[in-house]
C-alpha positions in Angstrom: 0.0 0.0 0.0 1.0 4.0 -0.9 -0.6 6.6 -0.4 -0.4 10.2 0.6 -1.7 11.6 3.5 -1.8 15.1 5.4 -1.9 15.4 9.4 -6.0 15.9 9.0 -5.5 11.8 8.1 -3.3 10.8 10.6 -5.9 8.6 12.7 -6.9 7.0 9.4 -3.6 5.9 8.5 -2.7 4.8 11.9 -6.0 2.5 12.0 -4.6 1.3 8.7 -1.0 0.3 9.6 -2.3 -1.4 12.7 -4.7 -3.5 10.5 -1.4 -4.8 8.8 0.5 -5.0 11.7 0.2 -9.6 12.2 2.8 -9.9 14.5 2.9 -6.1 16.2 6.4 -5.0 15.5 5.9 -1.8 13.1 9.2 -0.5 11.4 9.8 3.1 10.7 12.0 4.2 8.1 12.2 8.1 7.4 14.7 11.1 7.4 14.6 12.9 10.3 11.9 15.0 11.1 9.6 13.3 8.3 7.0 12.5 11.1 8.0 8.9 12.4 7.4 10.0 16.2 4.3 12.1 15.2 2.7 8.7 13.3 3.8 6.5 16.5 2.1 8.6 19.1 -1.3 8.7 16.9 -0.5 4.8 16.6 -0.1 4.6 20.8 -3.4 6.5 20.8 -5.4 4.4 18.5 -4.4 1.0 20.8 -5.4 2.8 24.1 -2.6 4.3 25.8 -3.1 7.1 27.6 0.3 8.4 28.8 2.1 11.1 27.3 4.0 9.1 24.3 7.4 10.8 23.4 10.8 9.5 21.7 12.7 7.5 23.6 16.0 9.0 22.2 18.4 8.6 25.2 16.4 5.2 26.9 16.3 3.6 23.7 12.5 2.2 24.9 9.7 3.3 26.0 7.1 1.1 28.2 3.5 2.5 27.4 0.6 0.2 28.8 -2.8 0.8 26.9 -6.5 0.7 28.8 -6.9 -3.2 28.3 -3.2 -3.6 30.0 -1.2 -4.3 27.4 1.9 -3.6 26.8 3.6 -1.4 23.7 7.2 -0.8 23.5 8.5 2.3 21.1 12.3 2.0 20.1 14.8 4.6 18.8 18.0 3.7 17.6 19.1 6.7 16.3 22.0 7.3 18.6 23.3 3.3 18.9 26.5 2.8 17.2 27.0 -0.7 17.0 23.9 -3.8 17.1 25.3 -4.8 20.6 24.2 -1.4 22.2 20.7 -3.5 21.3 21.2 -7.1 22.1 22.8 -5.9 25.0 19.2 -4.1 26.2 17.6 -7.7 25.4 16.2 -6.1 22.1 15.2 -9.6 20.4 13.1 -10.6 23.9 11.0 -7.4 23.0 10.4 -8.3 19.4 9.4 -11.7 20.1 7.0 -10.6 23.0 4.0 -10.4 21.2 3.7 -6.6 22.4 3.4 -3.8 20.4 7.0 -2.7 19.2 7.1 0.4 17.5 10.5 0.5 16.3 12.7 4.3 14.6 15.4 4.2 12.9 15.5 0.1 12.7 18.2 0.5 10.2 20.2 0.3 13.3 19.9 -2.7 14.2 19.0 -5.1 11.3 20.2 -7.9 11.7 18.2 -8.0 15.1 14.8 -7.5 13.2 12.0 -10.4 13.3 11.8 -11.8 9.7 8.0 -10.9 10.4 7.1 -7.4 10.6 5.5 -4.4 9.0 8.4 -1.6 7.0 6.5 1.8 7.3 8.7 4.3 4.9 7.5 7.8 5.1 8.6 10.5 3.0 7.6 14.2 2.9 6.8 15.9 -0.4 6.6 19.5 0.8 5.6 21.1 4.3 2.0 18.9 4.4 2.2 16.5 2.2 3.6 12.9 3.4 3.6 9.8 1.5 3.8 6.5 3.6 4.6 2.8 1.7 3.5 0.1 4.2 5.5 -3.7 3.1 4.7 -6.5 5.0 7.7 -8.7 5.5 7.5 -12.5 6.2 
């Protein structure tokens, strides 16, 4: 799936990559500033969590539970250096959780991704305009 979207469309397109999400880990691919975080929180939202979601730049992960008590973890790898800095955190026990894992700048960390998992590339065409490409892998 492609399409283009504005922030007036955001909740729509975060009910949609949930609906491909099989095994709950989401992949966000994107320059920076191209809206990953902004997507994740609407994401966060639309499962039920109610606590302020924000990225998790310096922790790595974030621990939201939504209403029915379920867990979702958001990752941001952006400052890692080497796949280690993950496995050291116990990265793959996350993915393989069956919780929500929201995961930025994945890139990181590739050869620690589940084979099974939803690549959400988002790219902006000008100041509104954002195209998202949802692949499901596995």
């Amino acid at each position: 799936m492609k399409k283009n979207y504005t922030l007036d469309q955001l909740s729509e397109v975060a009910k949609e990559v949930i609906s491909h999400a099989e095994n709950k880990v989401m992949l966000f691919y994107g320059e920076m500033g191209v809206g990953k975080t902004t997507l994740i929180k609407e994401i966060a939202k639309q499962l039920g969590v109610l606590d302020n979601v924000s990225s998790p730049t310096f922790s790595l992960v974030n621990e939201y539970y939504s209403e029915e008590n379920e867990k979702v973890y958001h990752f941001d790898f952006y400052r890692i250096n080497k796949e280690e800095e993950a496995m050291d955190m116990g990265v793959e026990e996350y993915f393989y959780s069956n919780c929500w894992c929201l995961v930025e700048w994945p890139n990181k960390v590739e050869n620690l991704l589940p084979l099974k998992a939803v690549t959400i590339n988002i790219t902006a065409n000008n100041n509104q305009l954002r195209t998202i490409e949802l692949i499901n892998n596995g």
